[in-house]
N, C-alpha and C positions, 0 to 999 in steps of 0.2 A: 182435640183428639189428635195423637199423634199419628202419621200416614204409616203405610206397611215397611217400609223403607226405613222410617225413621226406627219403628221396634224389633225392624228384624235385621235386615241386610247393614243398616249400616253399626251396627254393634259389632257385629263379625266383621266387617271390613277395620274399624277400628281395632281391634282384638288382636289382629296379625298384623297391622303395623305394627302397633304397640310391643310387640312379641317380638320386633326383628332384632338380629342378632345385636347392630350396633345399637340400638335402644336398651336392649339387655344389659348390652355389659356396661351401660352411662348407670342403670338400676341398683345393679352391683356395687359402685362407686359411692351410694350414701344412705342408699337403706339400711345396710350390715353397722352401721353408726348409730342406730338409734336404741335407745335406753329406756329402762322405765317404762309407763304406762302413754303408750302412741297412740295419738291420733293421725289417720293418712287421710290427705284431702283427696278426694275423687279417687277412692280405691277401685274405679272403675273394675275390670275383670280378676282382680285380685291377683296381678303380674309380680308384684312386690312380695306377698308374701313368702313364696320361697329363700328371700333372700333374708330376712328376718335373723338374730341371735337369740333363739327361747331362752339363751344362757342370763341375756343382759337384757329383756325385754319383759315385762310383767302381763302384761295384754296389750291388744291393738285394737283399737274402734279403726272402722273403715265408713266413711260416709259417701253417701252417692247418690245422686237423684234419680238413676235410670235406673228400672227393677230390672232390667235385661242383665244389665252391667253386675245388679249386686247379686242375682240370682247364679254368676259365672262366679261370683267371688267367693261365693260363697262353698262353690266344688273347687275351688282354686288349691293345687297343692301346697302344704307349709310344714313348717318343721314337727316334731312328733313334741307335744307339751304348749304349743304355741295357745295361748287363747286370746279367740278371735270373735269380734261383733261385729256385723255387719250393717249397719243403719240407715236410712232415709233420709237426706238433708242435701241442704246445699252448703260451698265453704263460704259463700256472704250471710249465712245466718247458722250458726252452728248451733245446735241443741246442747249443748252442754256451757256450764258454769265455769269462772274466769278462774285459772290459775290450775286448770281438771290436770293436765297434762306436762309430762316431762318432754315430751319429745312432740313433734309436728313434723310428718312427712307430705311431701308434696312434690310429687316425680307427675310432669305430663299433661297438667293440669289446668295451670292459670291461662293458656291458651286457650282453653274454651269455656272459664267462667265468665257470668255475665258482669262482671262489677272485678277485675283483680284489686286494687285497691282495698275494696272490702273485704274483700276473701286473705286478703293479707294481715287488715285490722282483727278479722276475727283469731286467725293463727297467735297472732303476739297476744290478743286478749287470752286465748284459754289456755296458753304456756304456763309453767309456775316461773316466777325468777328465778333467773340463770339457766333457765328450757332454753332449748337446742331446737333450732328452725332448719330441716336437712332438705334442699332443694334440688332439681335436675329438672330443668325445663327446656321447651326449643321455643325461638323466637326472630326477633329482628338482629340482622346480620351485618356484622362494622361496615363490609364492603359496599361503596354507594351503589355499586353497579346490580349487585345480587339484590338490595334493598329496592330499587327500584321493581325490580320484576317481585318480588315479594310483593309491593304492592298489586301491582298491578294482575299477579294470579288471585290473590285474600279472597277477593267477590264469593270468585265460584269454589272457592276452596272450602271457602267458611261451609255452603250450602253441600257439597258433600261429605265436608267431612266433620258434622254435629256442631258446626258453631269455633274449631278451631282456626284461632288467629294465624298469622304468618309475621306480622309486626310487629309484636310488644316486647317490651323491652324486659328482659327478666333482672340482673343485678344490679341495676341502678333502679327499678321497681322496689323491688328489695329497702333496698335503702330508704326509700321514699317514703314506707310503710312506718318506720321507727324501728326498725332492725339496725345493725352493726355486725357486719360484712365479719366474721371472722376468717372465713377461707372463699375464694371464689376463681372457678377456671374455667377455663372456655375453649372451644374447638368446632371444628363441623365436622361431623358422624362421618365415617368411612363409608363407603361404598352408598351414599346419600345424594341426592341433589341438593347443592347448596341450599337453593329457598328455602326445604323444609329441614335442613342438618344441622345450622347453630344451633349449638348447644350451650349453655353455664350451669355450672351447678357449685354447691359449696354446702356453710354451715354458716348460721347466720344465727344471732341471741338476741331480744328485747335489748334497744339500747334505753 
C-alpha cells in the first residue's frame, strides 16, 4: 500500500518541477520531432503533450504506472486532433508488440525506472526499423566535483522525490542499450542547481 505522501503530495511536488520553465523549454527541444504513431515512456502528468505535431503524429500511447500521474494526463492540454491513450505499464515491460511504434519518447524518465537498461531494451524492441528514439533526460554530471555531491545527496533524494536517481548516466546508457547516437547535446539547466541540472538529450535509432 502506497502512504499518503506517496499518492498525493508527492505527485504534485513532482508535477511543478517537471513544469519548470527550464525543464519546459529542454521538452520543447524533442518532442516537436516525433512522427507517426508515439509511444512516451512515463507520460507521467502529460507535460509533453502540448508540445506534440497532430500535423506529423498519428497517435500517442502514454504509459505510466502511477494512476495519480495518468489521471493528470489524461486532463493535460494538447493539440485540437491530437489522439491520445493513456495506459497502465511500466517501460521495463511494455504491453505492446515488437516493431508497434515509429517514434519513442522519453523526456524525465529513466531517472526513476526501476531497471533503465530494460526500459531501454523494451524502447528499441517496440520501435519499427529505422524508429526514432527522442530523448531529454537529467543525470550524472562530467564535473567530478558536482558528481560527488550528486552522490552523496541520491539517498534522500531518491526518498523524496519517487525513486529519481541523481547519477545515471543518460548518453553513453543510450548507447549501451543498442541504439546509435544520431544527435546528442548536453548542458545544465539555467537557473538550476548543478546536481539536479545536467541535462543530454538527442535522437538515437536501433543500431
Amino acid at each position: 500500500m502506497t502512504s499518503f505522501y506517496d499518492r498525493h503530495i508527492m505527485p504534485r511536488l513532482i508535477g511543478c518541477a517537471c513544469a519548470s520553465p527550464a525543464i519546459m523549454k529542454q521538452r520543447a527541444k524533442v518532442v516537436p520531432l516525433a512522427t507517426g504513431k508515439v509511444l512516451e515512456l512515463g507520460i507521467g502528468g502529460g507535460l509533453n503533450l502540448g508540445f506534440y505535431d497532430a500535423a506529423n503524429v498519428a497517435s500517442v500511447v502514454g504509459v505510466d504506472p502511477s494512476a495519480e500521474l495518468r489521471a493528470r494526463a489524461e486532463q493535460a492540454p494538447r493539440p485540437d486532433g491530437l489522439a491520445v491513450d493513456v495506459v497502465e505499464g511500466t517501460a521495463e515491460s511494455l504491453p505492446f508488440e515488437a516493431g508497434a511504434f515509429d517514434t519513442v519518447v522519453c523526456t524525465f524518465t529513466l531517472c526513476s525506472v526501476h531497471t533503465p537498461p530494460a526500459a531501454l531494451a523494451e524502447a528499441r524492441r517496440v520501435l519499427k526499423p529505422g524508429g526514432r528514439f527522442l530523448f531529454c533526460e537529467h543525470g550524472l554530471a562530467p564535473d567530478a566535483g558536482v558528481a560527488r555531491w550528486q552522490g552523496r545527496i541520491e539517498p534522500i533524494w531518491k526518498r523524496l522525490a519517487g525513486g529519481c536517481h541523481l547519477t545515471r548516466p543518460i548518453g553513453s546508457s543510450v548507447a549501451s542499450a543498442g541504439f546509435k547516437l544520431q544527435d546528442l547535446q548536453s548542458m545544465y539547466l539555467p537557473r538550476t542547481p548543478r546536481v539536479v541540472g545536467w541535462s543530454e538529450w538527442g535522437v538515437a535509432t536501433p543500431a
